[in-house]
C-alpha positions in Angstrom: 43.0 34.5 73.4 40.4 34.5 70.5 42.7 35.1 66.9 40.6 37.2 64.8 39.7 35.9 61.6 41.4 38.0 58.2 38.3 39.1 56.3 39.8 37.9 53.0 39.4 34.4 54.7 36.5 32.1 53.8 34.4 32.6 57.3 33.8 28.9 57.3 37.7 27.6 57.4 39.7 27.1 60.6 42.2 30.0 61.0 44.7 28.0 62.2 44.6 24.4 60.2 42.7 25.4 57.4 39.5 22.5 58.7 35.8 23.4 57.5 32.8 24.0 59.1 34.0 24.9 63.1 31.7 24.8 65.8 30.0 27.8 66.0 29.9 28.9 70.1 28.4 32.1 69.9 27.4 34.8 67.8 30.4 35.7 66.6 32.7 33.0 67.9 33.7 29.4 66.8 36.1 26.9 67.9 37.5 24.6 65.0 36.7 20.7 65.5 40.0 19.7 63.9 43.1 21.6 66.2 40.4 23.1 69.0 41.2 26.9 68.4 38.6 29.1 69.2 38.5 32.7 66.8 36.3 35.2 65.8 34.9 35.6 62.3 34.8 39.2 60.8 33.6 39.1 57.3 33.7 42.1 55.4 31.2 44.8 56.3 29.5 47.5 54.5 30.4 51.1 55.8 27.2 52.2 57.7 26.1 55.5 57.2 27.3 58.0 60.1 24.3 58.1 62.5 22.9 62.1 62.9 23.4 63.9 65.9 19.6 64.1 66.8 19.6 60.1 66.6 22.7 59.4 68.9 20.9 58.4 72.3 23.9 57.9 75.1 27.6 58.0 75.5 29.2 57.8 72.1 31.6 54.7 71.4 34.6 57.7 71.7 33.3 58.0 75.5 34.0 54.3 76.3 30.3 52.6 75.4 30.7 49.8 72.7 28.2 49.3 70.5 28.2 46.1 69.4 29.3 43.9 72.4 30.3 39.8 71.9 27.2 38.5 73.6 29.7 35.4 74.0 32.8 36.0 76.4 35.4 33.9 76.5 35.9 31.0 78.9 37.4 31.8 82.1 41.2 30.3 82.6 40.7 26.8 82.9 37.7 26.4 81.7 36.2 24.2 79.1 35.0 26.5 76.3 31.0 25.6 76.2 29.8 23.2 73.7 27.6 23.6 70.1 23.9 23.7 71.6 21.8 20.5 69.6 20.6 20.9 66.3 18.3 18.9 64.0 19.7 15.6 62.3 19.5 17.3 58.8 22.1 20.2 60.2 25.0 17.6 60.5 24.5 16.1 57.3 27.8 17.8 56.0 29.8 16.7 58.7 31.9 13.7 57.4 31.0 11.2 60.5 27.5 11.7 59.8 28.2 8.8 57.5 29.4 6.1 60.1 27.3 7.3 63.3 23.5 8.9 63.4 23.8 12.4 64.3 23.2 12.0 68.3 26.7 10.3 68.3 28.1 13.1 65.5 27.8 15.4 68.2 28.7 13.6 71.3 32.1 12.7 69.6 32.2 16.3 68.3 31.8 17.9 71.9 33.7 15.3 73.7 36.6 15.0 71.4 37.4 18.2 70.5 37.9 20.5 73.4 39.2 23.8 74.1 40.6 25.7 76.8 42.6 28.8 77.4 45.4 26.6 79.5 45.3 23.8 76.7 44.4 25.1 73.2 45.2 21.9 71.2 43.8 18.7 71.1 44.0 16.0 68.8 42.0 16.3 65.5 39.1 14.0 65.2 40.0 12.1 62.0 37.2 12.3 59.2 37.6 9.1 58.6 38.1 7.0 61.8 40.1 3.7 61.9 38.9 0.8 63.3 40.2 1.1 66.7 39.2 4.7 66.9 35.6 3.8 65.2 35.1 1.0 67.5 36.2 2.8 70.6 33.5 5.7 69.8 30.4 3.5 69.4 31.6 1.4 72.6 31.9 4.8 74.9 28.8 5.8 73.3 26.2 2.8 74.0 28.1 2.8 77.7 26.8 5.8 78.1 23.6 5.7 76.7 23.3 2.6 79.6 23.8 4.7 82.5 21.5 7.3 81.3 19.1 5.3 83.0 20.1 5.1 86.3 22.8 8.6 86.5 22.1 12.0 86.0 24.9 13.1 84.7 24.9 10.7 81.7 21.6 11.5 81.0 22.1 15.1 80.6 24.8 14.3 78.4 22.5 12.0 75.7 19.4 14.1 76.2 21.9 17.3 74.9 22.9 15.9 72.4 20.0 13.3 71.0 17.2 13.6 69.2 15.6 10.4 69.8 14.2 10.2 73.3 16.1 8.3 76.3 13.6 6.0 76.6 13.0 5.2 72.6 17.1 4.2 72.6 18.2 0.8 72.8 20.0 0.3 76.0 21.9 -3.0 74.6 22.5 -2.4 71.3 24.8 -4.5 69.2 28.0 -3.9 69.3 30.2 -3.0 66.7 33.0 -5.8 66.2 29.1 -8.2 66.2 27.8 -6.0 63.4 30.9 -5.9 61.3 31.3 -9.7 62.0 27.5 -10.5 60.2 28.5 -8.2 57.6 31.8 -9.7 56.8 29.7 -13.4 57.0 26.6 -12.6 54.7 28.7 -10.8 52.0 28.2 -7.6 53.4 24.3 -7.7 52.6 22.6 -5.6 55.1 19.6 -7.2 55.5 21.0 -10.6 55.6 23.1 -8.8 58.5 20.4 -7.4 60.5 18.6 -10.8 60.4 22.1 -12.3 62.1 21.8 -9.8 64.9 18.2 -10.3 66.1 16.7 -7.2 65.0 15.4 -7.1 61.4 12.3 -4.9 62.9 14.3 -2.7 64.8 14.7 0.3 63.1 18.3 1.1 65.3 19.6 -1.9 64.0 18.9 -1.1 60.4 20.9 1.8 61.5 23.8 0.5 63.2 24.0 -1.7 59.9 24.0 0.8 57.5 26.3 3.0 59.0 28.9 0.1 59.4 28.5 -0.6 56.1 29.2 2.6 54.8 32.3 2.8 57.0 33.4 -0.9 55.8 33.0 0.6 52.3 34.8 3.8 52.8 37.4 4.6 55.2 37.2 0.5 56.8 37.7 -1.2 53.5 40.7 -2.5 54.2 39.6 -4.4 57.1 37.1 -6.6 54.6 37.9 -9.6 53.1 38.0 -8.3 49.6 41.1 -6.6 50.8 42.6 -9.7 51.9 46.1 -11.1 50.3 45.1 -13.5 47.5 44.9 -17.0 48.3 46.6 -19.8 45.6 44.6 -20.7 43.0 42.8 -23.6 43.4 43.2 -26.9 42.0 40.8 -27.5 39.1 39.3 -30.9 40.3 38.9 -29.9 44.0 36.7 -27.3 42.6 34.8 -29.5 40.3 34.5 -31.2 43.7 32.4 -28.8 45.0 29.5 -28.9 42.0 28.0 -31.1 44.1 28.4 -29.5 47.8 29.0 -31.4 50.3 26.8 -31.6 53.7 29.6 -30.7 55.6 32.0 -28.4 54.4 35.7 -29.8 55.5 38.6 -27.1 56.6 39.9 -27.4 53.3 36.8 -27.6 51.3 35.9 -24.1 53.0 39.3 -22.7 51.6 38.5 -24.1 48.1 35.5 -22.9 47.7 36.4 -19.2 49.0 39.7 -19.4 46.6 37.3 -20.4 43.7 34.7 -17.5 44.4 36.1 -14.6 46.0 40.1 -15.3 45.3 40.9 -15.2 49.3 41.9 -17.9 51.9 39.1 -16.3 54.6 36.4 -14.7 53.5 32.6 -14.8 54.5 30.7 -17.8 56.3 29.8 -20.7 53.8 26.0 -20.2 54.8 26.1 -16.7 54.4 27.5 -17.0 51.0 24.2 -19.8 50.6 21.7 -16.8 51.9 23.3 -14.3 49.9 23.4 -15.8 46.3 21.6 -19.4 46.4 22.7 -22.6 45.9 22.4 -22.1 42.1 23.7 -18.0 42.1 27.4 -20.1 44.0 27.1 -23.8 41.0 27.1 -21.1 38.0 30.0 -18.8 40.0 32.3 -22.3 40.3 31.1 -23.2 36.8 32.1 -19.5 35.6 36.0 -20.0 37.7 36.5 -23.4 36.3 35.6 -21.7 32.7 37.5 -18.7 32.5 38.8 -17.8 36.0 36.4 -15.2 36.4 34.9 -14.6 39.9 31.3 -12.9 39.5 30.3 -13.4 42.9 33.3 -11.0 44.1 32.6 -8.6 41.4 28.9 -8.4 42.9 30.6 -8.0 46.3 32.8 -5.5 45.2 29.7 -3.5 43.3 27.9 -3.3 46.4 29.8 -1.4 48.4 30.9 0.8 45.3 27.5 1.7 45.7 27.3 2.0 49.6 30.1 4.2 49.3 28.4 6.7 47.0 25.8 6.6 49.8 27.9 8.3 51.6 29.2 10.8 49.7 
C-alpha cells in the first residue's frame, strides 16, 4: 500500500528513512532508492475556485467520477514495481554514485538494486558510498552484462534502457576494476600514467573507468590506498644515502627503503611508477629532502592529488 506523503514534508525526502531524491515511477508516485518504499507525494495545493454549474460537464465527483485519477496504479501483488524510465547523463549528476560509475551504470545499479514489491517492501539500501567489495562487485556484474548484450536479448534490453552510449560504441572487454585500481596504486595514482598501464590512453572509456576509480580511491576507497597504510620504521640514514645513486636493480630491501624514505610505508607504489611519475631527479631531491629534515614531499604531492580528485567529486 502507497503511504501518502504529509504535505509539511519536503516532497523530495523518503517518507519512511528520510533518503533524498526517490525514484520518481509516475506522475504522482515514487519509490525511495535507500529502504524501497513506494509513496505518493501531495504537496500543498492552492484551493481552486468552485467550478459554475454551466461548466460542470458529467457526473460530479459526489456521483462516483474522480477527477484527477493516478495515471500510475500500483503493481499488482507480486510484482516488481516498474523501473525510472532513462534520462540524460546530466539528470543523475546529483546522485552520489554518479561519482564512481558513468550514469548508464548509476541507473542499472539504481533499478537493479533497489526493488520494490507489495509482498517484499524492503530491501537493502544501496550505500552512497560503496566499499570495495560492493564497488567491485557492481562494475564486474555490470561489464558481464554489457558482454552478453551481444549475443542475448534480454541483456540487451537491459543496457539499451538504461545507456546512453550505443551497444555497439561500448567496450565489450573493458578493464576490470581490481586492474585499474592496481595501475593507480603503481603510478602514484596519476591517471594518465594509469591509463597508459592499461592499454588504452586513446580510449575515451578507459579515461573513464580511471577517473571514476580515482575519485572512489579518493573518497569513500581511501583507505584501501597505500597512503592509508600502517607506517613502516624509519629508515636507516646510510641505506638511504645508498639510494642517491639508484641501483639497476632494486633489491627486496632496497624497494622497502626507498618507499619508507618517500612515502613513510613498507608497500607502496611500483619503483617505476614512482620513476614515471616524478623523474629520476623529482625522487634524488625527495631522498635528499628525508635525509635533511624528514620531510616527505613526494607523499604530500600524493596526498594533494587526490585532495583535489575528491573535490571533483563533490
Amino acid at each position: 500500500m502507497d503511504t501518502v506523503m504529509n504535505p509539511a514534508m519536503n516532497p523530495m525526502n523518503c517518507v519512511q528513512c528520510g533518503h533524498p531524491h526517490p525514484w520518481r515511477i509516475g506522475r504522482t508516485r515514487y519509490s525511495c532508492r535507500s529502504c524501497g518504499a513506494v509513496f505518493r507525494a501531495s504537496p500543498p495545493q492552492p484551493p481552486s475556485p468552485a467550478p459554475s454549474p454551466s461548466t460542470v460537464q458529467g457526473p460530479s465527483p459526489s456521483q462516483g467520477q474522480d477527477p484527477s485519477p493516478d495515471p500510475s496504479p500500483d503493481p499488482e501483488p507480486g510484482t516488481t514495481a516498474p523501473g525510472p524510465e532513462p534520462v540524460g547523463g546530466a539528470a543523475d549528476g546529483d546522485d552520489p554514485l554518479a561519482a564512481f560509475m558513468p550514469a548508464r551504470m548509476v541507473r542499472w545499479v539504481r533499478q537493479n538494486t533497489v526493488q520494490n514489491t507489495v509482498q517484499d517492501p524492503v530491501r537493502d539500501p544501496v550505500p552512497d558510498a560503496p566499499d570495495r567489495a560492493t564497488l567491485a562487485r557492481w562494475y564486474k556484474d555490470f561489464d558481464a552484462l554489457v558482454a552478453r548484450a551481444a549475443t542475448t536479448p534480454e541483456a540487451r534490453a537491459v543496457v539499451e534502457r538504461v545507456s546512453d552510449v550505443p551497444l555497439d560504441r561500448l567496450p565489450t572487454k573493458p578493464p576490470a576494476f581490481n586492474k585499474v585500481c592496481a595501475a593507480l596504486h603503481a603510478t602514484c595514482y596519476d591517471p594518465a600514467l594509469a591509463a597508459v598501464r592499461l592499454g588504452g590512453q586513446d580510449s575515451p572509456f578507459v579515461a573513464e573507468r580511471v577517473a571514476h576509480l580515482r575519485r572512489w580511491l579518493a573518497t569513500a576507497g581511501r583507505s584501501t590506498t597505500w597512503l592509508e597504510a600502517p607506517p613502516a620504521p624509519p629508515p636507516a640514514p646510510e641505506a638511504v644515502e645508498e639510494l642517491l645513486t639508484p641501483p639497476t636493480s632494486f633489491t627486496t630491501e632496497q624497494v622497502r627503503t626507498l618507499f619508507a624514505a618517500l612515502f613513510g610505508v613498507d608497500k607502496g607504489p611500483s619503483v617505476p611508477g614512482v620513476r614515471e611519475r616524478f623523474g629520476a631527479d623529482g625522487v634524488h631531491e625527495a631522498l635528499l629532502a628525508y635525509l635533511r629534515t624528514g620531510a616527505r614531499p613526494l607523499r604530500d604531492a600524493v596526498a594533494a592529488d587526490l585532495a583535489r580528485a575528491a573535490g571533483e567529486g563533490a
